[in-house]
PyMOL Python script that loads the backbone (N, CA, C, O; Angstrom):
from pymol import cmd

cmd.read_pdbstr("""\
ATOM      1  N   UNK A   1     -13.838  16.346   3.138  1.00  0.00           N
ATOM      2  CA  UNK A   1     -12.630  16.480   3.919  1.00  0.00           C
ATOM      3  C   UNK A   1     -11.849  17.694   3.413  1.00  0.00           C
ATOM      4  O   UNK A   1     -11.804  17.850   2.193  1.00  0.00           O
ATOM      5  N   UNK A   2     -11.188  18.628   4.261  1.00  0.00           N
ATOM      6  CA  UNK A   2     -10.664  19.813   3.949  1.00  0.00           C
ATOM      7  C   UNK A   2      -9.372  19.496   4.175  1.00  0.00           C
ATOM      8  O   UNK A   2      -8.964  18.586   4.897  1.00  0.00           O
ATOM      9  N   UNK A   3      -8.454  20.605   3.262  1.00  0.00           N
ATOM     10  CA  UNK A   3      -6.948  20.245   2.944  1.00  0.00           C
ATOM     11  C   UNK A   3      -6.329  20.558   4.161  1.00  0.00           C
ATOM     12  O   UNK A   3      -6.771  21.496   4.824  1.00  0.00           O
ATOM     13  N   UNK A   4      -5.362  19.902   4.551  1.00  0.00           N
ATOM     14  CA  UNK A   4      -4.977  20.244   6.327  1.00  0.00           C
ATOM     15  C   UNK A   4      -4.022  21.883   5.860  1.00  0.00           C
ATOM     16  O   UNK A   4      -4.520  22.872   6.398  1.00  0.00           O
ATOM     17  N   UNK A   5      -3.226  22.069   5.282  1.00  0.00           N
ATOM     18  CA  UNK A   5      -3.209  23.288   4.846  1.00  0.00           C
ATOM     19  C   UNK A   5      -3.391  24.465   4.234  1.00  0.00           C
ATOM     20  O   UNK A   5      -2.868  25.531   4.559  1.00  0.00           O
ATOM     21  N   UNK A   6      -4.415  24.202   3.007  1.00  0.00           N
ATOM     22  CA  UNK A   6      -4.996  25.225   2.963  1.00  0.00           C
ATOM     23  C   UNK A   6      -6.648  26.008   2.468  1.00  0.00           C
ATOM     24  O   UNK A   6      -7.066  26.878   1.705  1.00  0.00           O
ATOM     25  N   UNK A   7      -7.211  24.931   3.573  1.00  0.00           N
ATOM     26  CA  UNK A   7      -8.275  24.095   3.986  1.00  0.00           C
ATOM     27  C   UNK A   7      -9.549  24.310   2.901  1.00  0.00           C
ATOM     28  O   UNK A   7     -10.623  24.847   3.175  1.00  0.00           O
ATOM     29  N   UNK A   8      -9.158  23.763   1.628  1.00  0.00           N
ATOM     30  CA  UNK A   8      -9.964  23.877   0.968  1.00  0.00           C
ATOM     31  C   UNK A   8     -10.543  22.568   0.438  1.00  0.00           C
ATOM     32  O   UNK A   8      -9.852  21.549   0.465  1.00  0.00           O
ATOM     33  N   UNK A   9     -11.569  22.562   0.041  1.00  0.00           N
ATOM     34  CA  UNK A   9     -12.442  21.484  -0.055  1.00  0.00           C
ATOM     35  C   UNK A   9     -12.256  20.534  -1.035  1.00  0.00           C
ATOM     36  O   UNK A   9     -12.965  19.530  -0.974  1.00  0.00           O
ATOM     37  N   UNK A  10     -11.254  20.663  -2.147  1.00  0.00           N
ATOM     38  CA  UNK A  10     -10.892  20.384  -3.539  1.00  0.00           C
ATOM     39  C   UNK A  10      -9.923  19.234  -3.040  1.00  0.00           C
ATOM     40  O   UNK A  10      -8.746  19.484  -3.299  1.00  0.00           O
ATOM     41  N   UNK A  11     -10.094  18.288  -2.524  1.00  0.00           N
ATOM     42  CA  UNK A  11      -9.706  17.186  -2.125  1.00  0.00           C
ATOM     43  C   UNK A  11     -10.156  15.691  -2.913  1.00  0.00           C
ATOM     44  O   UNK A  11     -11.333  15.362  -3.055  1.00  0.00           O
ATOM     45  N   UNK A  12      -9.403  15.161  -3.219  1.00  0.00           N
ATOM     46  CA  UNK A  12      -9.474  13.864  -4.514  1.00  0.00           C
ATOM     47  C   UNK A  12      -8.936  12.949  -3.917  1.00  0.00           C
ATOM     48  O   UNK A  12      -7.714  12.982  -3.772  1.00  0.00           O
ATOM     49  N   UNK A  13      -9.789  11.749  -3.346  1.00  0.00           N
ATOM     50  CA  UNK A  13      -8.599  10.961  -3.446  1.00  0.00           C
ATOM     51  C   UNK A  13      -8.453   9.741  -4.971  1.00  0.00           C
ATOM     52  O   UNK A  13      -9.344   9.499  -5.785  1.00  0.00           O
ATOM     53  N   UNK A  14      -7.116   9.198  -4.942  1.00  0.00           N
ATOM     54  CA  UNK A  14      -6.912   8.122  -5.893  1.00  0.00           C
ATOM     55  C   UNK A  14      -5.629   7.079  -5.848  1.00  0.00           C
ATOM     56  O   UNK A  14      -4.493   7.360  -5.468  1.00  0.00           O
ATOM     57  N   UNK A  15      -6.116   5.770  -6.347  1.00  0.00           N
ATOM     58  CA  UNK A  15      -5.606   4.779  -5.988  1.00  0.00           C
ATOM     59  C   UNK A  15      -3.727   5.024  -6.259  1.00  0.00           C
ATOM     60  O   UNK A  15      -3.152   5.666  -7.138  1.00  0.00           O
ATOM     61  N   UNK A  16      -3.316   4.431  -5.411  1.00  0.00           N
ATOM     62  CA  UNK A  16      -1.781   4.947  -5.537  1.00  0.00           C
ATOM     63  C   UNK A  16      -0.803   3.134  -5.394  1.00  0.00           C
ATOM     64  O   UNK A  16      -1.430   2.097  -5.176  1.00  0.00           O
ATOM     65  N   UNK A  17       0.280   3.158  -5.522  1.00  0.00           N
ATOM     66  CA  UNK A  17       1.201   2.374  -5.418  1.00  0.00           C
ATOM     67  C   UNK A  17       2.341   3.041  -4.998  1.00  0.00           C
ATOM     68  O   UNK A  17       2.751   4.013  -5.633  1.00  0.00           O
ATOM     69  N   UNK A  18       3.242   2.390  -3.403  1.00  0.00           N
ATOM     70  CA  UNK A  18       3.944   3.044  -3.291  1.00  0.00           C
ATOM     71  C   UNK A  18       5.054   1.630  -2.727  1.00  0.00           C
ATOM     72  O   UNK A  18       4.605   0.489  -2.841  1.00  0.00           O
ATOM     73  N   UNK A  19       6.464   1.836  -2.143  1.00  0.00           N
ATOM     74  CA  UNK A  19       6.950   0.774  -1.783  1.00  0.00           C
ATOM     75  C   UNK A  19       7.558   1.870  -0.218  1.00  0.00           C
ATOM     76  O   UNK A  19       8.265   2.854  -0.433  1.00  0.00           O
ATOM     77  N   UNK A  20       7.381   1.705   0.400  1.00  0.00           N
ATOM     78  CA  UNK A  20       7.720   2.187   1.667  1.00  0.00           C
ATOM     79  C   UNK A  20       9.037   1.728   2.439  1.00  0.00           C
ATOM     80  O   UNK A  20       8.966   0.721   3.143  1.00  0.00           O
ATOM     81  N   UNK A  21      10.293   2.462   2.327  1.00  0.00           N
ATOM     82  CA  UNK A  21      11.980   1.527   2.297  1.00  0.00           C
ATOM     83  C   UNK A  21      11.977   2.369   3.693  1.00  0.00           C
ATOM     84  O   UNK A  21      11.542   3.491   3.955  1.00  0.00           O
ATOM     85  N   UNK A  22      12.713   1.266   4.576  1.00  0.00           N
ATOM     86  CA  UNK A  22      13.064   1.621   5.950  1.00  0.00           C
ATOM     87  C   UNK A  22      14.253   2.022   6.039  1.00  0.00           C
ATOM     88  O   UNK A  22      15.128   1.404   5.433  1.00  0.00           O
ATOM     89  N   UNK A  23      14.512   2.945   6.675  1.00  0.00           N
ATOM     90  CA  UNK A  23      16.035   3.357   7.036  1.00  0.00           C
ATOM     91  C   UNK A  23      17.297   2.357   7.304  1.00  0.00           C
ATOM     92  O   UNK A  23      17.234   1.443   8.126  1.00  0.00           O
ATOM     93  N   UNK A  24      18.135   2.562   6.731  1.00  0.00           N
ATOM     94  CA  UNK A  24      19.710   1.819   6.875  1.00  0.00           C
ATOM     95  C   UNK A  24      19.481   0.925   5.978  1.00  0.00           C
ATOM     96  O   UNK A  24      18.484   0.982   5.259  1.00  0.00           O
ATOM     97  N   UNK A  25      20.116   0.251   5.922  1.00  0.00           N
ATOM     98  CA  UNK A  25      21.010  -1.082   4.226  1.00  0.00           C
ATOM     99  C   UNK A  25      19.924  -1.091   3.758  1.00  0.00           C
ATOM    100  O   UNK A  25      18.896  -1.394   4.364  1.00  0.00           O
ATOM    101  N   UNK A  26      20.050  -0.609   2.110  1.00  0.00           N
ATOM    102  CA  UNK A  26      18.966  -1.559   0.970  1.00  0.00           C
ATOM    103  C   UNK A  26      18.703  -2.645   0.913  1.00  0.00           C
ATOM    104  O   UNK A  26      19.551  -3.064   0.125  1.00  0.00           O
ATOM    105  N   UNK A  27      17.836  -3.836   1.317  1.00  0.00           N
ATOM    106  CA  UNK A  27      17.421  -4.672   0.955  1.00  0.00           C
ATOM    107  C   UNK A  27      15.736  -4.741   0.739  1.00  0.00           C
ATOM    108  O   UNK A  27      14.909  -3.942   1.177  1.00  0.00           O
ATOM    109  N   UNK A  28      15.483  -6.043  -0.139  1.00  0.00           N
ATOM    110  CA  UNK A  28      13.862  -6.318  -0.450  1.00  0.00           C
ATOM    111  C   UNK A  28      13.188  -5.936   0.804  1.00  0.00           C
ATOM    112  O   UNK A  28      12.295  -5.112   1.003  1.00  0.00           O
ATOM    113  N   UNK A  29      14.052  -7.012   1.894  1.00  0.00           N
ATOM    114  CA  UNK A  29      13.311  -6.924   3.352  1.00  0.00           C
ATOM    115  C   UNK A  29      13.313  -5.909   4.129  1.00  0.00           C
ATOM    116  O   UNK A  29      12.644  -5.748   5.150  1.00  0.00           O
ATOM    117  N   UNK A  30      14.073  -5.210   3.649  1.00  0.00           N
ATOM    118  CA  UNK A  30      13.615  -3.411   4.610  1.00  0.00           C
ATOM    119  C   UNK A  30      12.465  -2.655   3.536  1.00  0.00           C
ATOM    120  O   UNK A  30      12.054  -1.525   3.799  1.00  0.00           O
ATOM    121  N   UNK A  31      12.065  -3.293   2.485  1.00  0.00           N
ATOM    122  CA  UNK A  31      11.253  -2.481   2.430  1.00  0.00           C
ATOM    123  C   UNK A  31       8.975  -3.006   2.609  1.00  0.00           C
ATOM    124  O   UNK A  31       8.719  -4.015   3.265  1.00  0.00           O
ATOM    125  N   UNK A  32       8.119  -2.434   2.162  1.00  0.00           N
ATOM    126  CA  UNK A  32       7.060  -2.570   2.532  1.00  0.00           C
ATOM    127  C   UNK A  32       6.503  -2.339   1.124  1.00  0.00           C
ATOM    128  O   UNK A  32       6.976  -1.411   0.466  1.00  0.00           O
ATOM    129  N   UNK A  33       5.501  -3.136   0.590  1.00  0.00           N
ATOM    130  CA  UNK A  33       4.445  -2.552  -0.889  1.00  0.00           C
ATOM    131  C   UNK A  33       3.027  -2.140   0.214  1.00  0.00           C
ATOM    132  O   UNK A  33       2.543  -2.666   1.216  1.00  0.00           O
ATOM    133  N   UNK A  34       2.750  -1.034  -0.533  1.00  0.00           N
ATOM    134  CA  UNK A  34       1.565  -0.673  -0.010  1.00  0.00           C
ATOM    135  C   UNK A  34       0.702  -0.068  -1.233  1.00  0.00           C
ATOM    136  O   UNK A  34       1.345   0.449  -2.146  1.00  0.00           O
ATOM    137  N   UNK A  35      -0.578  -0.091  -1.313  1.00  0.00           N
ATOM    138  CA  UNK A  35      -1.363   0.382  -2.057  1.00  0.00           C
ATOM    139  C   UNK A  35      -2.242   1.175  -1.708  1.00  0.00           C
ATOM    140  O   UNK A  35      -3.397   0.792  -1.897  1.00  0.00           O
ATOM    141  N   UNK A  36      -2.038   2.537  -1.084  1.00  0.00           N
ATOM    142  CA  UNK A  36      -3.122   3.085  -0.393  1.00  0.00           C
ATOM    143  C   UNK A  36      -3.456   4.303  -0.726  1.00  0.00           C
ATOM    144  O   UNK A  36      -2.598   5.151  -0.973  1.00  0.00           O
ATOM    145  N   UNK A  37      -4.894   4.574  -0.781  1.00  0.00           N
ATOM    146  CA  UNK A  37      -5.288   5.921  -1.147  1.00  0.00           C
ATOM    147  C   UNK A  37      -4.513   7.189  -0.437  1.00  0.00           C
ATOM    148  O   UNK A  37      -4.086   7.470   0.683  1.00  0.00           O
ATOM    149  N   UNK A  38      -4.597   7.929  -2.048  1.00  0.00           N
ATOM    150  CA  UNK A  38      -3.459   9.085  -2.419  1.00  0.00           C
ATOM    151  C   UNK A  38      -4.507  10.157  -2.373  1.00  0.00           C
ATOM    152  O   UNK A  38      -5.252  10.480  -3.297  1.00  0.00           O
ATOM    153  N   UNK A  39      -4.449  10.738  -0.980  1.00  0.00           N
ATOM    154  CA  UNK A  39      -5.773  12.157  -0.903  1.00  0.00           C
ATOM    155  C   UNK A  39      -4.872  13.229  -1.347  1.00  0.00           C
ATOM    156  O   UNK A  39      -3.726  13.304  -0.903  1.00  0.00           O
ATOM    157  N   UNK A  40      -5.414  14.192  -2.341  1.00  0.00           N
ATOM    158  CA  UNK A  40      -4.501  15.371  -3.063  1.00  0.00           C
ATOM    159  C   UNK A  40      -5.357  16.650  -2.738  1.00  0.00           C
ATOM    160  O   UNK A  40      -6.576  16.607  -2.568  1.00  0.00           O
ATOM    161  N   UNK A  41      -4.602  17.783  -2.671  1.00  0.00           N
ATOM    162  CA  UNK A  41      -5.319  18.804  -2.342  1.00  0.00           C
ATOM    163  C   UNK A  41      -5.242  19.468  -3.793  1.00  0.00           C
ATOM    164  O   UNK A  41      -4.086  19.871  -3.932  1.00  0.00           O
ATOM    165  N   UNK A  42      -6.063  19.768  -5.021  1.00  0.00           N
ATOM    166  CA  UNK A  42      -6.303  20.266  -6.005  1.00  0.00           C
ATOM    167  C   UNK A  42      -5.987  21.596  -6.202  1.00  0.00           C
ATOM    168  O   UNK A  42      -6.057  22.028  -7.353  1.00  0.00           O
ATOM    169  N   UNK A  43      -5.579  22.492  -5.101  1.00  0.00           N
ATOM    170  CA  UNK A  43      -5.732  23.457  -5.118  1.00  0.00           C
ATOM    171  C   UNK A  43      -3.971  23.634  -4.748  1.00  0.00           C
ATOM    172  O   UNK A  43      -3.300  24.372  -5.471  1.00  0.00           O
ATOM    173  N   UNK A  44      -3.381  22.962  -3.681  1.00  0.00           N
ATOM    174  CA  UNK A  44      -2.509  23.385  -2.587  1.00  0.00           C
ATOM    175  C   UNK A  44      -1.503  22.696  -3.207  1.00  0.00           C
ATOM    176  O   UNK A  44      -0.463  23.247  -3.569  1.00  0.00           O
ATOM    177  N   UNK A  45      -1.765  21.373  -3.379  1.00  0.00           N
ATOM    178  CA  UNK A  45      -1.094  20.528  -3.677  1.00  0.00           C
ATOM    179  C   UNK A  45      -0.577  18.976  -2.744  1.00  0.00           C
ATOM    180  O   UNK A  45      -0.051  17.908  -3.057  1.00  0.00           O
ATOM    181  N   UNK A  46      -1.155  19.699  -1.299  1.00  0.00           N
ATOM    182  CA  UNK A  46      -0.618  18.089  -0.624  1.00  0.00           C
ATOM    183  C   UNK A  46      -1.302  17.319  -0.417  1.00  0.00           C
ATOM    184  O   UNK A  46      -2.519  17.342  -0.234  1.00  0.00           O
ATOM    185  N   UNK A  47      -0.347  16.270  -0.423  1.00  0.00           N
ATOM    186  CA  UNK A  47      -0.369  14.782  -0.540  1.00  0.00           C
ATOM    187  C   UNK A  47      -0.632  14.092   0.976  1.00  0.00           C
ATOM    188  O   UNK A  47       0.044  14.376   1.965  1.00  0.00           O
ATOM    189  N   UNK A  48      -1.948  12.958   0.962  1.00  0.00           N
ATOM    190  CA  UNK A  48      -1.793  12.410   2.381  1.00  0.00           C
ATOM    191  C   UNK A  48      -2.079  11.166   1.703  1.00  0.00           C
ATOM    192  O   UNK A  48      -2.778  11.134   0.690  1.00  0.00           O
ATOM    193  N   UNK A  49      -1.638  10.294   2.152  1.00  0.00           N
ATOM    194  CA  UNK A  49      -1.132   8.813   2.357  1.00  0.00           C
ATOM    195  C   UNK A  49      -2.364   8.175   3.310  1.00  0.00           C
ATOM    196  O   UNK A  49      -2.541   8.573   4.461  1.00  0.00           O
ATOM    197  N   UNK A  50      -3.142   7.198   2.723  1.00  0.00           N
ATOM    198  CA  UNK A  50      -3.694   6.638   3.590  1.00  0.00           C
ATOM    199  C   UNK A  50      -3.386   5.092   3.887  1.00  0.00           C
ATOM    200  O   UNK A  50      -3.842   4.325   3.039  1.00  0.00           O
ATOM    201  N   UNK A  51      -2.708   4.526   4.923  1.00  0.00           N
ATOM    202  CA  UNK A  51      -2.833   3.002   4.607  1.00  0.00           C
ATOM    203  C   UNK A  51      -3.996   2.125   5.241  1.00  0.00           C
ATOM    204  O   UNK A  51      -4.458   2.428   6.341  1.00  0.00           O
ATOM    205  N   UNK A  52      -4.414   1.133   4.589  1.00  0.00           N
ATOM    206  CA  UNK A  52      -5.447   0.276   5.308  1.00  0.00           C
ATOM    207  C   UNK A  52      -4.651  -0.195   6.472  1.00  0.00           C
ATOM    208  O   UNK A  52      -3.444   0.045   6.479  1.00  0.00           O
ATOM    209  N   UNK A  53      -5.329  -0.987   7.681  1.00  0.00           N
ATOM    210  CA  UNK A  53      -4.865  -1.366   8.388  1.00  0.00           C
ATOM    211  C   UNK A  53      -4.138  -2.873   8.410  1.00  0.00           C
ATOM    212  O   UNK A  53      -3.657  -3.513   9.345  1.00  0.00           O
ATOM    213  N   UNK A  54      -4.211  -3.047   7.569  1.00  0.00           N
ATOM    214  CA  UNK A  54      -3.118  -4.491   6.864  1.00  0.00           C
ATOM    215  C   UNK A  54      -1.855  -4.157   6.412  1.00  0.00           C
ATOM    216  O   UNK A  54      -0.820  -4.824   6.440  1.00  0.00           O
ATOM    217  N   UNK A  55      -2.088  -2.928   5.949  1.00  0.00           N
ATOM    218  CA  UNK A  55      -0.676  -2.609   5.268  1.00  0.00           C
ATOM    219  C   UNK A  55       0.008  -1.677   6.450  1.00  0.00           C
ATOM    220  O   UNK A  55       1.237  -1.706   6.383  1.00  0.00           O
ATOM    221  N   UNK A  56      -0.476  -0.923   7.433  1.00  0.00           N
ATOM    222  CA  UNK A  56       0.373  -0.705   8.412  1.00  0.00           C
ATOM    223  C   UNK A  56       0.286  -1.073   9.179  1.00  0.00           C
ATOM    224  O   UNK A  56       0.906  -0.393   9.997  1.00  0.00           O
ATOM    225  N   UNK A  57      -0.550  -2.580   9.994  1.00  0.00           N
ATOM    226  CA  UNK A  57       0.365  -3.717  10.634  1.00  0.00           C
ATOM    227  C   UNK A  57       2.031  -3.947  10.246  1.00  0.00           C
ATOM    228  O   UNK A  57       3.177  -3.901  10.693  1.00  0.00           O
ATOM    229  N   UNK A  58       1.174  -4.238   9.015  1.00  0.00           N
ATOM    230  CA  UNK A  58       2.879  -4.914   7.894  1.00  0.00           C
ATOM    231  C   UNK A  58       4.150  -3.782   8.301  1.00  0.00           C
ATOM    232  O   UNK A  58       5.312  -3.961   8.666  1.00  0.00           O
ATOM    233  N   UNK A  59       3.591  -2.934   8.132  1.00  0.00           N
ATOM    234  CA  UNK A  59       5.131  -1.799   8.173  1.00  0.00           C
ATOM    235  C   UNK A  59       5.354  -2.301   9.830  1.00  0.00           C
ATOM    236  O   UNK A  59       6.346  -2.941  10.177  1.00  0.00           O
ATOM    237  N   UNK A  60       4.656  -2.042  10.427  1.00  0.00           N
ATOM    238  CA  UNK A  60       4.842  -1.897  11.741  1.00  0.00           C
ATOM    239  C   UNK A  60       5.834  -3.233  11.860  1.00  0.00           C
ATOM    240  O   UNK A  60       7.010  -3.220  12.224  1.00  0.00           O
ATOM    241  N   UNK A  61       5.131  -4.260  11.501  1.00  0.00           N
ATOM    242  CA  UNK A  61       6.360  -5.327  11.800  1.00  0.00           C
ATOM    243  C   UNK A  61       7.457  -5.977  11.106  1.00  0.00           C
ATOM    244  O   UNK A  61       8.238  -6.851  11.482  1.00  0.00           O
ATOM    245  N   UNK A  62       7.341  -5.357  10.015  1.00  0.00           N
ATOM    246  CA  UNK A  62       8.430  -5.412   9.617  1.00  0.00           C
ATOM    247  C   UNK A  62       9.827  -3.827  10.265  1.00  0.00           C
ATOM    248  O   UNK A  62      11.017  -3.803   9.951  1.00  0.00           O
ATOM    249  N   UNK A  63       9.429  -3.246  10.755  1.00  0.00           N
ATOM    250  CA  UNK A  63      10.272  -2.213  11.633  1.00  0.00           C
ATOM    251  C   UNK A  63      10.919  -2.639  12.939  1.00  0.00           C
ATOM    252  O   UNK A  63      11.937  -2.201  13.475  1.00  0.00           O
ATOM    253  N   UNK A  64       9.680  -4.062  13.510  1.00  0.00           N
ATOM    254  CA  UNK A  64       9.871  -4.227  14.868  1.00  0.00           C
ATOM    255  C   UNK A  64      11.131  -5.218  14.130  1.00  0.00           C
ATOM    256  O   UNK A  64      12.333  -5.108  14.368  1.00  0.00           O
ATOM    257  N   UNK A  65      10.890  -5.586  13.774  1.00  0.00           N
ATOM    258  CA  UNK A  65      11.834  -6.986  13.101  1.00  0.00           C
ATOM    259  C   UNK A  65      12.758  -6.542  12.527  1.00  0.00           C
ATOM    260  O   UNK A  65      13.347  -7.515  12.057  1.00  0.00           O
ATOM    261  N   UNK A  66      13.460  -5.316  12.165  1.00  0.00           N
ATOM    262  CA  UNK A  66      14.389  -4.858  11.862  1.00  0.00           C
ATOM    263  C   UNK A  66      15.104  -3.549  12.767  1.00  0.00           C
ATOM    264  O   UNK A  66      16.155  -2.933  12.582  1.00  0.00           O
ATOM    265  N   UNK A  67      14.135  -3.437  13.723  1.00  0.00           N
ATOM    266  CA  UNK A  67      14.851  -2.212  14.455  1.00  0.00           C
ATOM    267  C   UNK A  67      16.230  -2.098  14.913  1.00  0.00           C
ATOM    268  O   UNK A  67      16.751  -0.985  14.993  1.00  0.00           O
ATOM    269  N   UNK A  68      16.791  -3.042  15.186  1.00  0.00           N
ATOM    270  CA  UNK A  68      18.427  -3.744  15.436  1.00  0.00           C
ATOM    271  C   UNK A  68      19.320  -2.988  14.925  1.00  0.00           C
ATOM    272  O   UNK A  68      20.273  -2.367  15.395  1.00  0.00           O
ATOM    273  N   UNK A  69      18.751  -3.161  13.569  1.00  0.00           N
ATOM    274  CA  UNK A  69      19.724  -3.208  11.621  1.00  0.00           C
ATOM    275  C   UNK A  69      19.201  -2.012  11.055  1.00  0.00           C
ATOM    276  O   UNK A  69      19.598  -1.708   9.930  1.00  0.00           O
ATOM    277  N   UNK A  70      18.045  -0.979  11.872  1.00  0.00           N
ATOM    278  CA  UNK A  70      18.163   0.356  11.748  1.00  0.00           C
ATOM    279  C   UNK A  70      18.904   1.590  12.257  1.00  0.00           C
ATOM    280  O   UNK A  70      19.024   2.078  13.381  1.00  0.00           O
ATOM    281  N   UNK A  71      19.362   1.932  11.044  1.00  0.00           N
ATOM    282  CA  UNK A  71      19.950   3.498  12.018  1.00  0.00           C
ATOM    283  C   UNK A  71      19.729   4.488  12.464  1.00  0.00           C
ATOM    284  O   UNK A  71      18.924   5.212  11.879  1.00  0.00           O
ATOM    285  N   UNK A  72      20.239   4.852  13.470  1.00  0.00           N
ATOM    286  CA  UNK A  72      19.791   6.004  14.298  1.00  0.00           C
ATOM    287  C   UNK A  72      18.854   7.597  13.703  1.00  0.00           C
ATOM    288  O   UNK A  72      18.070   8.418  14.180  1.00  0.00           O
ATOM    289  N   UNK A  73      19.530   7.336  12.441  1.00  0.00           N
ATOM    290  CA  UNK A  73      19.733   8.971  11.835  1.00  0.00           C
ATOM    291  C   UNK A  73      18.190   8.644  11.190  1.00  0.00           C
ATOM    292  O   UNK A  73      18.207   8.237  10.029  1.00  0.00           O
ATOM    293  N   UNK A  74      17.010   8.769  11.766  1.00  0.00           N
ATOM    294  CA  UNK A  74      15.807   8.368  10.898  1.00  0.00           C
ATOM    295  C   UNK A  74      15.267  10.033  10.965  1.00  0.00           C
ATOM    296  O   UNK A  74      14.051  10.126  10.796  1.00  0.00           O
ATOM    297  N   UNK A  75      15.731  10.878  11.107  1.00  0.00           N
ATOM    298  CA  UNK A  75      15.086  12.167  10.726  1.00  0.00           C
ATOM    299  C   UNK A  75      14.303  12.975   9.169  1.00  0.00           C
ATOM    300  O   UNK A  75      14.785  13.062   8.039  1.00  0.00           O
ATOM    301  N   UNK A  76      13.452  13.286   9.501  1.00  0.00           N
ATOM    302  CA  UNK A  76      12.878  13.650   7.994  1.00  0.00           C
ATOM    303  C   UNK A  76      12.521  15.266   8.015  1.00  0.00           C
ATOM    304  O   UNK A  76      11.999  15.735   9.027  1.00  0.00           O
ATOM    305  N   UNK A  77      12.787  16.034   6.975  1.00  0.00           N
ATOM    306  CA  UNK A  77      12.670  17.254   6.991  1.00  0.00           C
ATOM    307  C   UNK A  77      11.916  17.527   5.341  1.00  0.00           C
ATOM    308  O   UNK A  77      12.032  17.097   4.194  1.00  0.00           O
ATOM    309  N   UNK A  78      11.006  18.649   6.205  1.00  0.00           N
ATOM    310  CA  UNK A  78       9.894  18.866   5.182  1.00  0.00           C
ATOM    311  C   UNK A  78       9.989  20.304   5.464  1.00  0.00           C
ATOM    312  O   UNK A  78      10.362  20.960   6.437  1.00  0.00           O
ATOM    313  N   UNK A  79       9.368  20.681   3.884  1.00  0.00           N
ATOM    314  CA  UNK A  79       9.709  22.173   3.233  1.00  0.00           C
ATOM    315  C   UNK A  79       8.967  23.198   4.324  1.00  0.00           C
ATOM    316  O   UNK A  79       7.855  22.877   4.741  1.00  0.00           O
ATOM    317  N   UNK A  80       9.619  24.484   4.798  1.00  0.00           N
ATOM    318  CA  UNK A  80       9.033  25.207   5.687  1.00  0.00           C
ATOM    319  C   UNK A  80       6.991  25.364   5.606  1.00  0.00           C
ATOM    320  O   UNK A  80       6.389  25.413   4.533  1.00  0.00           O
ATOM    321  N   UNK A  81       6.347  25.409   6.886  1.00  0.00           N
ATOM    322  CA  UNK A  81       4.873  25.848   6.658  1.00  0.00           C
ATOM    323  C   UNK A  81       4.116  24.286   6.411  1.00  0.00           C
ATOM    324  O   UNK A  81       2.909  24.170   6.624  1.00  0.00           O
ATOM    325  N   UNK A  82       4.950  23.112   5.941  1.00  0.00           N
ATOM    326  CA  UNK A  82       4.571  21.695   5.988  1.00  0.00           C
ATOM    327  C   UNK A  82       3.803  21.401   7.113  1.00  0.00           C
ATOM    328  O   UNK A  82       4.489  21.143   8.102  1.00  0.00           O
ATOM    329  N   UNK A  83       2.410  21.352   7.302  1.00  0.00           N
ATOM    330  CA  UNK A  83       1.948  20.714   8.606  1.00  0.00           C
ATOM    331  C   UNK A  83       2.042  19.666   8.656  1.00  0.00           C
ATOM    332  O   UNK A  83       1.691  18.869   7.786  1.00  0.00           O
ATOM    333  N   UNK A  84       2.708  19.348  10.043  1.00  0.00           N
ATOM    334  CA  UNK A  84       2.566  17.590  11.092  1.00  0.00           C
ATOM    335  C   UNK A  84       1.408  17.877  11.639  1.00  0.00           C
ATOM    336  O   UNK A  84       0.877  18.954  11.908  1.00  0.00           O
ATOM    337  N   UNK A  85       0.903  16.198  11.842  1.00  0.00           N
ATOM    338  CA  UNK A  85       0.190  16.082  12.763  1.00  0.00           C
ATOM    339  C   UNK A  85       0.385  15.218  13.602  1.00  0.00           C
ATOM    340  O   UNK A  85       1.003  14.227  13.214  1.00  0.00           O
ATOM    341  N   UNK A  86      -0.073  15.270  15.073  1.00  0.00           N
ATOM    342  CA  UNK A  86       0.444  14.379  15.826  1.00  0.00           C
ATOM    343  C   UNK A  86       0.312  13.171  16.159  1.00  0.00           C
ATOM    344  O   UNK A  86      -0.645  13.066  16.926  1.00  0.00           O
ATOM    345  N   UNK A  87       0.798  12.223  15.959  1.00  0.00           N
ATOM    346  CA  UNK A  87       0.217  10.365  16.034  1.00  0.00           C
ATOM    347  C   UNK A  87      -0.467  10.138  17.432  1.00  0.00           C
ATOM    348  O   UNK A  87      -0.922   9.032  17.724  1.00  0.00           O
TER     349      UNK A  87
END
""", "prot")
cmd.dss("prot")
cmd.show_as("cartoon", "prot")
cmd.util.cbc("prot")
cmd.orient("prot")
C-alpha cells in the first residue's frame, strides 16, 4: 500500500489505542474506545486510522444517539497539502 501523499511504499502498519470524543459536552458517553490499526508513512509521516467494522458501527451509533446534544461547529482543519479523501 502506497502513502496517499507521498506515495511511497514505506508504509507500517501497528496496533494502536485510541478513544474517539464526539463533539459538544465531555462525557464517558460521547466518547468511543477503538483499537485500530495505525498505517504510518515512514518516510512522510502520515497517519491513517483503520477501524474494524465493529468499532465503526459503534461510533456510528453512538453519534446517531447523540446527534441532538451535538454541536453544530463540527469542523476540522488540517495543515495545508493534507489529503482528504472522499467517503
Amino acid at each position: 500500500m502506497a502513502c496517499f501523499s507521498c506515495r511511497s511504499e514505506n508504509v507500517k502498519a501497528f496496533a494502536s489505542e485510541i478513544i474517539i470524543r464526539l463533539p459538544g459536552k465531555t462525557s464517558p458517553t460521547q466518547s468511543v474506545l477503538a483499537l485500530p490499526k495505525l498505517l504510518v508513512c515512514l518516510d512522510c509521516g502520515l497517519a491513517d486510522v483503520l477501524l474494524s467494522e465493529d468499532e465503526l458501527r459503534n461510533l456510528k451509533e453512538t453519534y446517531s444517539s447523540l446527534k441532538s446534544e451535538i454541536l453544530a461547529d463540527t469542523n476540522v482543519s488540517l495543515p495545508p497539502g493534507t489529503p482528504v479523501r472522499d467517503q
